[in-house]
C-alpha positions as CSV (number, residue, x, y, z in Angstrom):
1,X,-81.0,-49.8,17.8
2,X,-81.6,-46.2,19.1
3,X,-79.6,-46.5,22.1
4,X,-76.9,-47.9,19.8
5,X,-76.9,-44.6,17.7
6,X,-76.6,-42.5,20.8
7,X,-74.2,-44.1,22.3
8,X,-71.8,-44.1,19.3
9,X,-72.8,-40.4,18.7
10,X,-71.9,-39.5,22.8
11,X,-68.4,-41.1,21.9
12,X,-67.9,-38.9,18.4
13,X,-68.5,-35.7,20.2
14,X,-66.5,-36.5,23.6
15,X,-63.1,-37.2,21.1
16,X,-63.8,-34.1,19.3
17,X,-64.0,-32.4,22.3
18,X,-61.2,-33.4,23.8
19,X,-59.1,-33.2,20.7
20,X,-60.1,-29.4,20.6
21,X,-59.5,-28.8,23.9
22,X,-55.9,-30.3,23.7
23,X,-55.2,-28.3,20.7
24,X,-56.1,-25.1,22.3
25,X,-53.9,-26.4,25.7
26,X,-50.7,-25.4,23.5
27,X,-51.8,-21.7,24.2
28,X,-52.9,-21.7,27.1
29,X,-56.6,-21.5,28.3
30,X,-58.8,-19.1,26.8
31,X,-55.4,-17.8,24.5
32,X,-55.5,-16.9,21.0
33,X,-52.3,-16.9,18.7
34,X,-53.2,-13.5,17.6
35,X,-53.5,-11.7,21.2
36,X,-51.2,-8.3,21.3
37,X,-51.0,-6.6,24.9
38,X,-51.0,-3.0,23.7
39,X,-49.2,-0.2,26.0
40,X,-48.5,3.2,25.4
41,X,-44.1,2.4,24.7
42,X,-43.8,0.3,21.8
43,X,-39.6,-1.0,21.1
44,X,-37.8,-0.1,17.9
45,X,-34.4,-0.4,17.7
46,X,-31.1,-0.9,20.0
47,X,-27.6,-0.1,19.3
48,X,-24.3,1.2,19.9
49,X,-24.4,5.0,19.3
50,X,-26.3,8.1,19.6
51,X,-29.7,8.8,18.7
52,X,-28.6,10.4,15.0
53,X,-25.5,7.9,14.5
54,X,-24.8,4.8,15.3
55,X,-21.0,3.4,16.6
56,X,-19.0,0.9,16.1
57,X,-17.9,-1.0,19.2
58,X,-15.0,-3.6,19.8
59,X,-14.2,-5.3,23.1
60,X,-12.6,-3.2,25.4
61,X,-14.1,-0.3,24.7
62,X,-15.6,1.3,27.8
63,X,-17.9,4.3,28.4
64,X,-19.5,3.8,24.9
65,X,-23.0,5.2,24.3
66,X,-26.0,2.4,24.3
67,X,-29.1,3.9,22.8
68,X,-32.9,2.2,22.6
69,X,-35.3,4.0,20.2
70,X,-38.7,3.8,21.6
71,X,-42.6,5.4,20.4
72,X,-45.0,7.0,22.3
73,X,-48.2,4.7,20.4
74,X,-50.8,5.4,23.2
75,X,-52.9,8.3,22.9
76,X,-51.7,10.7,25.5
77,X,-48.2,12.6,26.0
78,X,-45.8,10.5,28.3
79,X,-43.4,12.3,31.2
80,X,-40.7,11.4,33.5
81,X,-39.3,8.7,31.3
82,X,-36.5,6.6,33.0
83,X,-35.0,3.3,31.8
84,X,-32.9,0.7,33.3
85,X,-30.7,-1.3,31.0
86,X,-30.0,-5.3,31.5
87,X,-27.2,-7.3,29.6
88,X,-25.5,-10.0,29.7
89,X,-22.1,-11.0,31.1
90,X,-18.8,-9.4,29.5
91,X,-21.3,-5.9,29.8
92,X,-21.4,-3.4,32.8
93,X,-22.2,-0.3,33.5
94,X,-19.8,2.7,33.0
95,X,-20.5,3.9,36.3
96,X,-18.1,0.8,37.6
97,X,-18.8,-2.8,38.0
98,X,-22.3,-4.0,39.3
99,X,-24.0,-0.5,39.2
100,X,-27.0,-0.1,37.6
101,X,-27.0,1.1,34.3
102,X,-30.0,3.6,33.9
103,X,-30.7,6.5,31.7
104,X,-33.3,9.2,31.4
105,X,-35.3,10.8,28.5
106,X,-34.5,14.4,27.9
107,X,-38.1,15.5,27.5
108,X,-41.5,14.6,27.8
109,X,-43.2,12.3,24.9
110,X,-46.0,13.4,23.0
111,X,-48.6,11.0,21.7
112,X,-47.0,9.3,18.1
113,X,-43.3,10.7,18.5
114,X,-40.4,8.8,19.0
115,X,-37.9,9.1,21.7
116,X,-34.5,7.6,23.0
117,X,-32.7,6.9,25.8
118,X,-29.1,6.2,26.0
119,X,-26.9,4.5,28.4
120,X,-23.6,4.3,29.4
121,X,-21.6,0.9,29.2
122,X,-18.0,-0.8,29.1
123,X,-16.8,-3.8,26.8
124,X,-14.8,-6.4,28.6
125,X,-11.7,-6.8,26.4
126,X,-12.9,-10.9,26.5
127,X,-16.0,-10.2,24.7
128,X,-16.5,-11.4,21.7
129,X,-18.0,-10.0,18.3
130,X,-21.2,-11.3,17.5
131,X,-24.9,-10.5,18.4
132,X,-26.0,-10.7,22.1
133,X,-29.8,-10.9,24.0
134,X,-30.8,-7.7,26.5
135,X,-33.7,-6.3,28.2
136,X,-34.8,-3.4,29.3
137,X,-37.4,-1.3,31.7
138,X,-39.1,1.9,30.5
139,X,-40.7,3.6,33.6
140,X,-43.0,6.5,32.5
141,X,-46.6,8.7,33.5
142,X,-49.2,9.8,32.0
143,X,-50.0,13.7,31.3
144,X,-53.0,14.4,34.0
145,X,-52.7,10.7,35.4
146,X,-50.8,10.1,38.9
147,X,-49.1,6.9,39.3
148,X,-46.4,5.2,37.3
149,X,-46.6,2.8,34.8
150,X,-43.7,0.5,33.8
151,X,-43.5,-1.8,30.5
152,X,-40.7,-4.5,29.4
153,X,-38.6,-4.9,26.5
154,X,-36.7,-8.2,25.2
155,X,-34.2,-7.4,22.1
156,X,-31.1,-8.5,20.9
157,X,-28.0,-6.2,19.9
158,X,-24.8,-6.6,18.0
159,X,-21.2,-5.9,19.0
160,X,-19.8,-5.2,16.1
161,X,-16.2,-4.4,15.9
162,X,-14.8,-1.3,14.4
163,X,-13.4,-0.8,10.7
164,X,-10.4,0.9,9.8
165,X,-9.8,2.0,6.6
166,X,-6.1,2.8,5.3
167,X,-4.5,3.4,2.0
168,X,-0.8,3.0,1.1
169,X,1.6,3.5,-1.9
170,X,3.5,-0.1,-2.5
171,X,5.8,2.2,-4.0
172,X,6.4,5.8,-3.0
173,X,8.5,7.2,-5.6
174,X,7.3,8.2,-9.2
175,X,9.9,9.1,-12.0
176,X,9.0,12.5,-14.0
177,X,9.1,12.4,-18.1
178,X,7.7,8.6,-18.2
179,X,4.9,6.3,-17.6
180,X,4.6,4.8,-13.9
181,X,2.9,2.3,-12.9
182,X,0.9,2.6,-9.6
183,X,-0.3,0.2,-6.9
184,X,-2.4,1.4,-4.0
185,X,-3.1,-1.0,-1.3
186,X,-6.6,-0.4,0.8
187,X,-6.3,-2.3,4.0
188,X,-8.9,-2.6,6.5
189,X,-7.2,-2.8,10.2
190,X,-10.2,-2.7,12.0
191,X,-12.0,-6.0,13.6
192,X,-15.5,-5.2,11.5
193,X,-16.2,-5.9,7.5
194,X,-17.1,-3.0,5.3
195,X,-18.8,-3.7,1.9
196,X,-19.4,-1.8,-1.3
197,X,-16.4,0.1,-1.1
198,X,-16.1,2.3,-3.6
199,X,-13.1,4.7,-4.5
200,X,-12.5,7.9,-6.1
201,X,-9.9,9.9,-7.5
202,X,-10.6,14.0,-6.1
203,X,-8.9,15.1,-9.2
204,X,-10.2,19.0,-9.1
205,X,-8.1,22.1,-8.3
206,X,-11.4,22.9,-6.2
207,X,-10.0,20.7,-3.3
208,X,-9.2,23.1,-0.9
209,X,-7.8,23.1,2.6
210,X,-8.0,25.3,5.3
211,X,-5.3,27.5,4.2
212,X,-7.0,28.7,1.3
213,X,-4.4,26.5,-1.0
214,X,-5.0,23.3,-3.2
215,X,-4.0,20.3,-1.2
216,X,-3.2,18.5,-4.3
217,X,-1.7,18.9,-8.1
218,X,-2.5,15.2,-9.4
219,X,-4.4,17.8,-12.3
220,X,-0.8,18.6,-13.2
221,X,-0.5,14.4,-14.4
222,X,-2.5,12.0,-16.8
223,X,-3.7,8.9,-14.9
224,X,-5.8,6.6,-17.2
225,X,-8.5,6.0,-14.1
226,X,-9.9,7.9,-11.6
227,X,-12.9,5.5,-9.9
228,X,-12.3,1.8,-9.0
229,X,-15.3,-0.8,-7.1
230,X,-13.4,-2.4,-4.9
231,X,-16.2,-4.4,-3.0
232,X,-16.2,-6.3,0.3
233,X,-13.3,-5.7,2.3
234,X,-12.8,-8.4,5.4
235,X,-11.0,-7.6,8.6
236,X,-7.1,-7.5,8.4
237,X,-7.8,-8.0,4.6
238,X,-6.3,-5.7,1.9
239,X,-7.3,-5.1,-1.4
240,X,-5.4,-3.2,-4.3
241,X,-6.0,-0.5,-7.3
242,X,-3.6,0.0,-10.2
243,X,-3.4,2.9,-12.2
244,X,-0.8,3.9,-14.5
245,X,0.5,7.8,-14.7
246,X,2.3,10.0,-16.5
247,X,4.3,12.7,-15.0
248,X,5.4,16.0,-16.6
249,X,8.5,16.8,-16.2
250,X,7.6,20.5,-14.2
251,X,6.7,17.8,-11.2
252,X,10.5,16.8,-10.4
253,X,11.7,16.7,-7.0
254,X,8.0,17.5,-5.7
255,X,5.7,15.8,-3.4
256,X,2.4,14.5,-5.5
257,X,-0.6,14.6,-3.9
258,X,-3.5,12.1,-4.5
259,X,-6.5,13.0,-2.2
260,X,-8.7,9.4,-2.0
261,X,-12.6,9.5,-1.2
262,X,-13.7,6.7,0.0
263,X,-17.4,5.7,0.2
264,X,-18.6,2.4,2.2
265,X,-21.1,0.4,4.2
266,X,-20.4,-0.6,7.8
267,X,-21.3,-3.4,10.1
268,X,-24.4,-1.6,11.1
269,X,-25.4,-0.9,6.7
270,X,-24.4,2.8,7.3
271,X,-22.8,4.6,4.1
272,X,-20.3,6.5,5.2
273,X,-17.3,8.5,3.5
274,X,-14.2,9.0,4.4
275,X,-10.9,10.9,2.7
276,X,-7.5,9.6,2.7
277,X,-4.8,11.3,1.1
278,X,-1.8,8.9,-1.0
279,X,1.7,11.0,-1.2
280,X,4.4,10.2,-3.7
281,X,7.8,11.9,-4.2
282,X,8.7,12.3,-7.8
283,X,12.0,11.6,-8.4
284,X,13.9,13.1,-11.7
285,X,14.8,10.7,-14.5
286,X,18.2,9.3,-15.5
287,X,18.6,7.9,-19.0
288,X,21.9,6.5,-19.6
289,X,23.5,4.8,-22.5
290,X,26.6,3.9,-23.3
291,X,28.2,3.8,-26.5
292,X,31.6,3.7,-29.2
293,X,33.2,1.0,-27.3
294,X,36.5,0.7,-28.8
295,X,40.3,-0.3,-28.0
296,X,43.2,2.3,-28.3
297,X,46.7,1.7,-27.5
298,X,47.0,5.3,-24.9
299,X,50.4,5.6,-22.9
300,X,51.9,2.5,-24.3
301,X,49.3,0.2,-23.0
302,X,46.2,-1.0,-24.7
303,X,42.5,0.2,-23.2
304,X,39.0,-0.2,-23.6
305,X,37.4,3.6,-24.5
306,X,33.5,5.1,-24.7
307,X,31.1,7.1,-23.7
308,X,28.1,7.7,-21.5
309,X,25.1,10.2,-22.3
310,X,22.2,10.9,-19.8
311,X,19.0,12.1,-22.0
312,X,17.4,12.1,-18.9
313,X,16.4,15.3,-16.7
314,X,18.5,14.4,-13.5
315,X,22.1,14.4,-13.1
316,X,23.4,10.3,-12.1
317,X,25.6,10.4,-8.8
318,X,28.6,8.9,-7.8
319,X,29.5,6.8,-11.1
320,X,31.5,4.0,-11.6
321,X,32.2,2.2,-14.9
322,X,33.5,-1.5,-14.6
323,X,34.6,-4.3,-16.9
324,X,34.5,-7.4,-16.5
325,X,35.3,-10.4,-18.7
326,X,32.7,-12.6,-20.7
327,X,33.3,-16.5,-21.8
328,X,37.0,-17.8,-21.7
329,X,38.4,-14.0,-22.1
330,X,41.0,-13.7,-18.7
331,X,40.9,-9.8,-19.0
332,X,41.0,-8.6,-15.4
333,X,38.1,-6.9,-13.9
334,X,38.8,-3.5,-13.4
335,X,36.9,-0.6,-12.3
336,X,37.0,3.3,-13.1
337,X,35.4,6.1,-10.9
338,X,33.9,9.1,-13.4
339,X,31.6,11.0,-10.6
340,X,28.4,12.9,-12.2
341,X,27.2,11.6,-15.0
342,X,25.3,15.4,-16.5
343,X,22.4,15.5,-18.6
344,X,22.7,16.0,-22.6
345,X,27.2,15.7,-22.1
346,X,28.8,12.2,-23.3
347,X,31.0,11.7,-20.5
348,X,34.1,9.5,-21.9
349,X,35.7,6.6,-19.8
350,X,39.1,4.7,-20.3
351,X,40.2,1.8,-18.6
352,X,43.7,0.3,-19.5
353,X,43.8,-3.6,-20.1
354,X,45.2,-5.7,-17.7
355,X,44.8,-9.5,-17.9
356,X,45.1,-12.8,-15.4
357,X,48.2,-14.7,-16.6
358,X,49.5,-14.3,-19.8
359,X,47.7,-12.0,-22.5
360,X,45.4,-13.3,-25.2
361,X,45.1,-11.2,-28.1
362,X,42.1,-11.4,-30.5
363,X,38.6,-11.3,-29.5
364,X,37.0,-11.4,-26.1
365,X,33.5,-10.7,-25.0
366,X,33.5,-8.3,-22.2
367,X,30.9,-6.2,-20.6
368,X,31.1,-3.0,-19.6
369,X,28.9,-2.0,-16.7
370,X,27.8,2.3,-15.4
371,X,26.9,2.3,-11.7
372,X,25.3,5.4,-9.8
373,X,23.1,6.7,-7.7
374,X,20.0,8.9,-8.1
375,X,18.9,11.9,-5.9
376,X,17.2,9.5,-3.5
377,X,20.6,7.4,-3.5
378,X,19.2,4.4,-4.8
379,X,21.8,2.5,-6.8
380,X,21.2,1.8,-10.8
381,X,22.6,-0.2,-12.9
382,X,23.3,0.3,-16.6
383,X,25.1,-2.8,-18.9
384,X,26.1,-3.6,-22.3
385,X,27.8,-6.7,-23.5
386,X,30.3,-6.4,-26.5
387,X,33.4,-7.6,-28.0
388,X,36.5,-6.3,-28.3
389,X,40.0,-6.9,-30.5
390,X,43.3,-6.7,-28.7
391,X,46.0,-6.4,-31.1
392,X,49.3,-8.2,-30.4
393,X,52.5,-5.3,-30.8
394,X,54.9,-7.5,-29.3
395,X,58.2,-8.0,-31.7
396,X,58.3,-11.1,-34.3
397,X,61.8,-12.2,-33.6
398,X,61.4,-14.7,-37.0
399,X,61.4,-11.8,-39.0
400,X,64.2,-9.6,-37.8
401,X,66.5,-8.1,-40.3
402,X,69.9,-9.8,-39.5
403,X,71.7,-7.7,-43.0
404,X,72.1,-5.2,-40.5
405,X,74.9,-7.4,-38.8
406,X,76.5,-7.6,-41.7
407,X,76.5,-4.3,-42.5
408,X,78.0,-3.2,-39.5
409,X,80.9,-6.0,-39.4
410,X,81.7,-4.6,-42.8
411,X,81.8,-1.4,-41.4
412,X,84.1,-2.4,-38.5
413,X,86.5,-4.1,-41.1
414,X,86.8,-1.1,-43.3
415,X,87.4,0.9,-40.0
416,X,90.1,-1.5,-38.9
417,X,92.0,-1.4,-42.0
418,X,91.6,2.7,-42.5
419,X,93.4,3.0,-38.8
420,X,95.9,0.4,-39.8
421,X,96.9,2.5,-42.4
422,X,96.7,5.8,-40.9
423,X,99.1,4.1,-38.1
424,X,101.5,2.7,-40.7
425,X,101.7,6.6,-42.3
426,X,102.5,8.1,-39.2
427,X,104.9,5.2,-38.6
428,X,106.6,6.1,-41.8
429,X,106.6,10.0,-41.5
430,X,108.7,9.8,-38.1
431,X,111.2,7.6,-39.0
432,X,112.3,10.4,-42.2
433,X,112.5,13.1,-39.9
């Protein structure tokens, strides 16, 4: 019975022990999960950049800086710091292909203070965006030690394309003395997202440039916003801001100037701000209406008469006023050329009647359309539809007055018979002499 219970107890503790020692096998002998090789250059960060700034980087790009941010964590200063850079393919050095790409510290280290070294490297155009693995060496000595030490660094780093931010008018042309209606495209051209993109309106005359003059007079209009969210912005992608605006009409025939700051996140979670600038000619504005649309018989012929006004501030160009039949009326289109149409002077118009086959009188629709240009040359168009009454003067043969043939034949027969008898009495007084 004894040698029962040892035997069974033998077998309990040679499973547990090999149960812990396979357990601990996954380590490795004599490991623990929690072992940390200390040295005296501990790895912080990697990137595109400068030690102060990091870069955006798209393929292609060569002779870009490459900086690791390192710490002296030991407990004595650090000298002749040199590092050798390893990446993968699609990376080289900017030395030329299959050189090594190496970099030194500027100084020496002290003990807690953190130092970088940048390299030198070129972007095949083939590469891709996206995050990449890389390693590097970091040979250094110790102050009042000889020898070198050397430690080993495994990272990963990102290629992250570059972000272009541009702005754009849809429409470049404002029109003074009225409301306008803005749109503002934000495009991002770049190959890299930007996020949180946030714009606003510089509306102060304390915008200066280097001249020493304001580089803008959007204070001289009233525009309803000045600060729009715009948010995440993709690559190639374009987003838009409205605003409406009313210009005065002091800003005719000047250039308005709309200074945009722009405040964003790149790929790397930088803020940064930038300043674009959105130009806009304002154009003067041409009002016209036409009115007193009438017929009048002028020269023997009947015609359509009226007249424009402009209530605008801009004289219209080049002015043509045309009609044209409506419905089942066959007047003939026909078309009158009046030049400038002036601010606050009716200008009149005429345009004789002329029709396609045989004239209709009565009412026809017609409409009567003013066509000009404005000081930018681009063609408007300003219509009214009417109707018109074209009387009918043509002679009513039915009603002609036929007493006057009769008058006259009795005329001719009293004629006759007077020169009958003044023939007969001169007959008579020749024959007694």
């Amino acid at each position: 019975m004894i040698l029962t219970q040892l035997l069974v107890f033998t077998l309990i503790i040679t499973a547990t022990s090999l149960f812990i020692s396979d357990a601990f096998a996954q380590l490795g002998t004599g490991e623990s999960p929690f072992k940390r090789e200390f040295g005296d250059v501990k790895y912080l960060d990697a990137y595109f950049g400068v030690a102060d700034e990091k870069m955006e980087v798209s393929p292609g790009d060569h002779n870009v800086p490459f900086t690791i941010v390192l710490a002296n964590v030991g407990t004595q200063d650090i000298t002749g710091i040199k590092g050798q850079l390893s990446l993968p393919l699609g990376f080289s050095s900017s030395d030329g292909p299959g050189r090594l790409i190496e970099a030194d510290a500027d100084s020496n280290s002290l003990a807690g203070e953190v130092f970088t070294l940048t390299f030198f490297v070129n972007v095949d155009e083939r590469t891709k965006i996206g995050q990449y693995p890389a390693s590097a060496k970091v040979d250094y000595g110790r102050l009042r030690e000889s020898g070198i030490r050397d430690t080993f660094f495994e990272f990963s780093f990102k290629v992250t394309g570059d972000s272009i931010i541009n702005m754009r008018a849809i429409d470049h042309f404002l029109t003074s003395l009225k409301n306008n209606h803005i749109v503002i495209e934000i495009s991002n051209d770049g190959t890299a997202p930007v996020s949180g993109v946030d714009i606003e309106l510089q509306n102060t005359q304390g915008t200066i440039s280097s001249t020493a003059q304001s580089v803008t007079n959007v204070e001289k209009v009233v525009m309803l916003d000045s600060n729009w969210e715009i948010g995440h912005i993709a690559p190639g992608e374009s987003k838009f801001l409205e605003v409406d605006v009313y210009v005065p009409a002091s800003l005719k025939g000047v250039t308005l100037r709309a200074p945009m700051e722009i405040t964003y996140f790149n790929a790397h979670g930088d803020r940064h701000t930038i300043s674009r600038i959105v130009d806009f000619y304002v154009k003067g504005l041409i009002d016209t209406r036409i009115y007193d649309v009438d017929v009048i018989e002028l020269s023997g012929k009947q015609t359509v008469i009226g007249e424009i006004i402009n209530e605008g501030n801009e004289d219209a160009l080049f002015a043509f006023v045309t009609l044209e039949a409506l419905g089942d009326s066959n007047i003939k289109k026909t078309r009158q050329y009046i030049d400038e149409i002036e601010i606050d002077s009716p200008v009149p118009f005429n345009i004789p009647i002329e029709f396609e086959g045989e004239p209709r009188f009565g009412e026809h629709d017609i409409r009567i359309i003013v066509r000009y240009k404005d000081s930018v040359r681009d063609e408007i168009f300003e219509t009214i539809e009417t109707t018109i009454f074209i009387k009918d003067h043509t002679p009513d043969e039915s009603q002609f007055d036929y007493s006057q043939f009769v008058i006259l034949g009795v005329v001719a027969v009293i004629g006759g018979f007077a020169f009958t008898k003044f023939k007969a009495r001169r007959k008579v007084a020749n024959q007694t002499k």
